[in-house]
C-alpha beads as a LAMMPS data file, in Angstrom:
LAMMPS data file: protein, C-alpha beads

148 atoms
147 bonds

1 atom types
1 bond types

-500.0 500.0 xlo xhi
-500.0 500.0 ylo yhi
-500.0 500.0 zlo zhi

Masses

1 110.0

Atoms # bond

1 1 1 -15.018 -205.959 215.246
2 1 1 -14.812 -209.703 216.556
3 1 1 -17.955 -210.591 218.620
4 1 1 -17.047 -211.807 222.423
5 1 1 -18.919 -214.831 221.965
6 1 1 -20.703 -216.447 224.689
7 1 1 -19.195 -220.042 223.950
8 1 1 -16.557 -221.334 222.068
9 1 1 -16.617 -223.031 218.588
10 1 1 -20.104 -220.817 216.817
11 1 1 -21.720 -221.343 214.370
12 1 1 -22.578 -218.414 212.413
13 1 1 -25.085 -216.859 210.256
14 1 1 -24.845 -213.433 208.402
15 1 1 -27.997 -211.466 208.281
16 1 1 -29.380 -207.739 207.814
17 1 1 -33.067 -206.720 208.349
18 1 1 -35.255 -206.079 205.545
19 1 1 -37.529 -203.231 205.236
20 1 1 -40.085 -205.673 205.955
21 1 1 -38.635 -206.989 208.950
22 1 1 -39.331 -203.380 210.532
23 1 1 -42.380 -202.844 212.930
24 1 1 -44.358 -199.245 213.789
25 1 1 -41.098 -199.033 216.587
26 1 1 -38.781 -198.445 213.594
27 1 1 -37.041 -201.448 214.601
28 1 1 -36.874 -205.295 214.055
29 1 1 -40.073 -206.884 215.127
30 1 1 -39.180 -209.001 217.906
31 1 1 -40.714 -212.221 215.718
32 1 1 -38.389 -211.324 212.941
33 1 1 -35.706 -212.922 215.768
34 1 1 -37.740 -216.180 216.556
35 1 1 -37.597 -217.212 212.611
36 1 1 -33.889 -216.358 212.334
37 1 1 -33.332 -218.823 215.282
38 1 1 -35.252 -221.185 213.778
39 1 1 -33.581 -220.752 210.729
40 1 1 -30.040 -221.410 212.384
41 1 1 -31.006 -224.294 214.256
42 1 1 -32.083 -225.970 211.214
43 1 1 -28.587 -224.823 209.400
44 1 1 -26.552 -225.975 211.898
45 1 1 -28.431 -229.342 212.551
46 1 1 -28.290 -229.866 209.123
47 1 1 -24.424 -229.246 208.956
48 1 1 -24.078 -231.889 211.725
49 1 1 -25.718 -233.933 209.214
50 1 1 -29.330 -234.228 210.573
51 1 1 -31.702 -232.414 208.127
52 1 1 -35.848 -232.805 208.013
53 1 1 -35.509 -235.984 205.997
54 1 1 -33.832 -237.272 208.551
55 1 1 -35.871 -236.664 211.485
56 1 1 -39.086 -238.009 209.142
57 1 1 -37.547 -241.138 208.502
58 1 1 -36.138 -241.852 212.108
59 1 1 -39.907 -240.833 213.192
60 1 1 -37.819 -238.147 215.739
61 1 1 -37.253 -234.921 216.088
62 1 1 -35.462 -232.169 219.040
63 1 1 -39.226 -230.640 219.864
64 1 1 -38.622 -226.681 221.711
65 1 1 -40.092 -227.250 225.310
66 1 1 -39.449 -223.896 226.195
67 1 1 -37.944 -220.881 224.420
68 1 1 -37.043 -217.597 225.935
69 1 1 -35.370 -214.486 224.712
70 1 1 -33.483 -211.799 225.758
71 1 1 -33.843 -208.688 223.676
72 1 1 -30.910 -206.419 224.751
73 1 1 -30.588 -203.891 222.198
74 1 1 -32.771 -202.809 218.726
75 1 1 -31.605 -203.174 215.430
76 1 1 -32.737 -201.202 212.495
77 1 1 -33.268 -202.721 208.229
78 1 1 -29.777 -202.883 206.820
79 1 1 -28.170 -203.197 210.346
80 1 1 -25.245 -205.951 209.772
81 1 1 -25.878 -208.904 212.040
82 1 1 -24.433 -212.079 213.145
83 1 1 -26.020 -214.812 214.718
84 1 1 -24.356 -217.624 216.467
85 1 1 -26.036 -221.104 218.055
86 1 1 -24.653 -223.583 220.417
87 1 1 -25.841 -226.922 221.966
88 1 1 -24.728 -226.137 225.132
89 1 1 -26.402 -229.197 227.224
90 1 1 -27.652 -233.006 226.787
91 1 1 -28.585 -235.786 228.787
92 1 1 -27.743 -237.719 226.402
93 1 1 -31.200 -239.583 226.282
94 1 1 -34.450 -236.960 225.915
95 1 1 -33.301 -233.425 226.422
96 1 1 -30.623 -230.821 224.852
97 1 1 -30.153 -227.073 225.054
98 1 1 -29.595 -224.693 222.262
99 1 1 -28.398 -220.743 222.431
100 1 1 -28.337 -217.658 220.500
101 1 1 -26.917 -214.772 220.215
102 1 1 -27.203 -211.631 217.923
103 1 1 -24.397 -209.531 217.511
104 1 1 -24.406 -205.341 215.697
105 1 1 -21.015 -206.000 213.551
106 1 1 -20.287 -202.535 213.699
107 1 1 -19.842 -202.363 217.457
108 1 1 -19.963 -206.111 218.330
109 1 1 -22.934 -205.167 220.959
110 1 1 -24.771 -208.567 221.556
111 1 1 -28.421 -207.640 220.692
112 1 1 -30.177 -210.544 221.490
113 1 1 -29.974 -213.727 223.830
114 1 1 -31.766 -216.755 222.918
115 1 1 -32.401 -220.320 224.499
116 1 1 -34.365 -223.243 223.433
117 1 1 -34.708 -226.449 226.384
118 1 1 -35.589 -229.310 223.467
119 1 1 -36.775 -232.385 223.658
120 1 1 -36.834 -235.860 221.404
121 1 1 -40.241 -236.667 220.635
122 1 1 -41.349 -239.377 218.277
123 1 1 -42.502 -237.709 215.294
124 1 1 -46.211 -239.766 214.792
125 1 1 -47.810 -239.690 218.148
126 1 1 -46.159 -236.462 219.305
127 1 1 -44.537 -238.547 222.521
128 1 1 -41.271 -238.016 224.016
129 1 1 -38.907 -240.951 223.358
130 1 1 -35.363 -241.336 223.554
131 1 1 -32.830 -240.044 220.887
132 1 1 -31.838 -242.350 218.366
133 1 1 -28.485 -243.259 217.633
134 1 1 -28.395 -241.315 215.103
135 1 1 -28.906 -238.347 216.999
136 1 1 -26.260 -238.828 219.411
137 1 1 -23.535 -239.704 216.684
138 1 1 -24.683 -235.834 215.059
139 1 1 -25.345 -233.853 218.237
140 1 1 -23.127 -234.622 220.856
141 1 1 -19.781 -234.428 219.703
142 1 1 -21.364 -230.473 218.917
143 1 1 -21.746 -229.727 222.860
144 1 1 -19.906 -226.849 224.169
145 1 1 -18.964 -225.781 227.559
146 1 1 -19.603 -222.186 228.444
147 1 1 -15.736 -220.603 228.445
148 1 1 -13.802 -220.021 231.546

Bonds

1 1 1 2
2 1 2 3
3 1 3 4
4 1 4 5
5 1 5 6
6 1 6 7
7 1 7 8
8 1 8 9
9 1 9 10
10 1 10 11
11 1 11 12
12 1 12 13
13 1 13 14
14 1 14 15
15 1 15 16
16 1 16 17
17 1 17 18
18 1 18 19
19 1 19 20
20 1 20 21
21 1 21 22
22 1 22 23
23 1 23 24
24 1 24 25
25 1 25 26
26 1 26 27
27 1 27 28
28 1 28 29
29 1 29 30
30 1 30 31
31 1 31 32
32 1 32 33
33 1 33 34
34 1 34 35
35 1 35 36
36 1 36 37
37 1 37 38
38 1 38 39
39 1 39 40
40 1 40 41
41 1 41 42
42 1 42 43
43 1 43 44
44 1 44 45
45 1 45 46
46 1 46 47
47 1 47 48
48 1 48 49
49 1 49 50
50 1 50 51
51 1 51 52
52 1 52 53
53 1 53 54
54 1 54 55
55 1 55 56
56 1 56 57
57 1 57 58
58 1 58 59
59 1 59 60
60 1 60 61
61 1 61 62
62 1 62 63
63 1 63 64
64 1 64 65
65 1 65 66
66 1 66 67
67 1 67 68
68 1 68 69
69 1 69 70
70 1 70 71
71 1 71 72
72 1 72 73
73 1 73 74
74 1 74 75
75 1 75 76
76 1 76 77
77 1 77 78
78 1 78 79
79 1 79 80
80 1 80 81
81 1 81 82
82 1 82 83
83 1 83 84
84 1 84 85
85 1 85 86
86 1 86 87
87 1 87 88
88 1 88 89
89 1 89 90
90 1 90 91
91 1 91 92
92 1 92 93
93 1 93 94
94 1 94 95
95 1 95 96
96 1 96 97
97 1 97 98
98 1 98 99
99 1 99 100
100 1 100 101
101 1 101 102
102 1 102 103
103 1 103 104
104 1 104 105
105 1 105 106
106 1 106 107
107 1 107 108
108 1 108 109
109 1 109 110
110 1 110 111
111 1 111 112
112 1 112 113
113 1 113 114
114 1 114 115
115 1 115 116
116 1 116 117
117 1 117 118
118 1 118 119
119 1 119 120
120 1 120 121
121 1 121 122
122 1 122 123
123 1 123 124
124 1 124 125
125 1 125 126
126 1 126 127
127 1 127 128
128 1 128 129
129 1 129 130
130 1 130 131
131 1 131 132
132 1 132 133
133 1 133 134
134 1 134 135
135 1 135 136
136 1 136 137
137 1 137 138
138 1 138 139
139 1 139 140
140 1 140 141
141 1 141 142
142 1 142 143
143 1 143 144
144 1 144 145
145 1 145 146
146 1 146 147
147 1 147 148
């Protein structure tokens, strides 16, 4: 079944929960989530050609201000799951926005809405600080609009 994606243009991750990845609720631990959006933001920044290295050697990185999550729906180990990010929002200068969302493959139910409000800080003192070049060229071509 084809996800209805939030925004255009995804980019996707296959996963499945591990036996491991199940809490005492028989389902996906809620933190299990938080990792795997971690996980794709790194993947996809890294595919726009920004990985770690990078942000150590510029001295910046996109810092999460705030992160919030909507869990919708459990999953359950083996469940087959696709995740999807976005940057759906800069100014261009200190701040960006990146979603989530989890979709159940076998009934394309979104299980999980995720945002993260970043922000450029410079790496050694922690500061904010505007985005380098650098981080422009990669990210904002990326930006989506939300579809009609």
């Amino acid at each position: 079944m084809q996800p209805d994606w939030d925004f255009p243009q995804p980019y996707t991750m296959a996963l499945a929960p591990s036996a491991a990845d199940i809490d005492g609720l028989d389902h996906t631990n809620n933190a299990v989530y938080v990792q795997w959006c971690e996980k794709i933001g790194w993947a996809h920044s890294e595919t726009l050609g920004l990985a770690l290295a990078d942000y150590r050697r510029l001295d910046r990185a996109m810092a999460i201000r705030r992160a919030e999550y909507d869990y919708i729906l459990p999953t359950a180990a083996g469940d087959a799951l696709l995740l999807a990010t976005w940057l759906c929002a800069t100014d261009g200068k200190l701040a960006m926005e990146r979603r989530f969302q989890l979709v159940r493959e076998s009934d394309g139910a979104t299980v999980l809405r995720g945002r993260w409000d970043l922000i450029c800080i410079e790496i050694s003192s922690g500061r904010a600080r505007r985005m380098p070049a650098a981080f422009c060229d990669a990210y904002l071509p990326a930006v989506v609009a939300p579809t009609a």
